[in-house]
N, C-alpha and C positions, 0 to 999 in steps of 0.2 A: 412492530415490524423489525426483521433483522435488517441489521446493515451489511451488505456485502461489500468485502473490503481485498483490490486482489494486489500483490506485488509484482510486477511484470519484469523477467531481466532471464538471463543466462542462466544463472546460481553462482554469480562469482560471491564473494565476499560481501563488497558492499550492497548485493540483494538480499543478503542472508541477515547483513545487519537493520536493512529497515524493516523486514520481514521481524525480527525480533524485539524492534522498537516498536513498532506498529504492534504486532502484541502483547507487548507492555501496557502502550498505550490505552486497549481495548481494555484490560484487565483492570488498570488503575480506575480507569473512568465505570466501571463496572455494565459495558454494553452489550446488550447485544448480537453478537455480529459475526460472521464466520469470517475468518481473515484464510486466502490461501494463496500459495505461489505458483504461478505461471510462468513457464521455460519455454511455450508454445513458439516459436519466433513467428508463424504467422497470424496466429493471437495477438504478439507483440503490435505485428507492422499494419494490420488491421487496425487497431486501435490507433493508426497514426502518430507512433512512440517511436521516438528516432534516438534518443539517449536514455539507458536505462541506469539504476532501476527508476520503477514510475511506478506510481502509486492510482490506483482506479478505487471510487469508491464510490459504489451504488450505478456501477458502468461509466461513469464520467473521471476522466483523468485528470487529477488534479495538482499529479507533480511529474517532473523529468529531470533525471540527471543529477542526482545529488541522495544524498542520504539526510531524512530529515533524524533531528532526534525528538527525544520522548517528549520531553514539556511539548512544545514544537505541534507533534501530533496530537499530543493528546488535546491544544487550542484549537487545532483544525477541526478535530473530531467531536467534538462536546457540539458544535454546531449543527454537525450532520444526527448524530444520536439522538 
């Protein structure tokens, strides 16, 4: 089964950077998964995300507000994989 993996924010900076850790992450662990970025703001506010960026993975959000890094992700993710 793929994993769906979405990063939800604006496209400032720090969206672009967990977008880019997060496919790191994907690649190291060798998943998977389509990872893709959402700039929808009512996609965002739908999902009940009130600090971005946020991390959705498999439709359930499982971060807000902060930028994870790679090791980081890639422990979260080995779980869901």
């Amino acid at each position: 089964m793929t994993t769906e993996i979405r990063v939800l924010g604006p496209g400032c900076a720090k969206c672009r950077t967990l977008l880019e850790n997060t496919k790191e992450a994907v690649a190291a662990l060798g998943l998977d998964a389509n990872v893709e970025e959402i700039h929808d703001v009512a996609e965002i506010v739908a999902r009940g995300v009130l600090s971005t960026p946020a991390l959705v993975v498999n439709d359930e959000v499982v971060m807000t507000g902060h930028v994870m890094s790679v090791p980081s992700l890639q422990k979260m993710l080995s779980k869901v994989g």
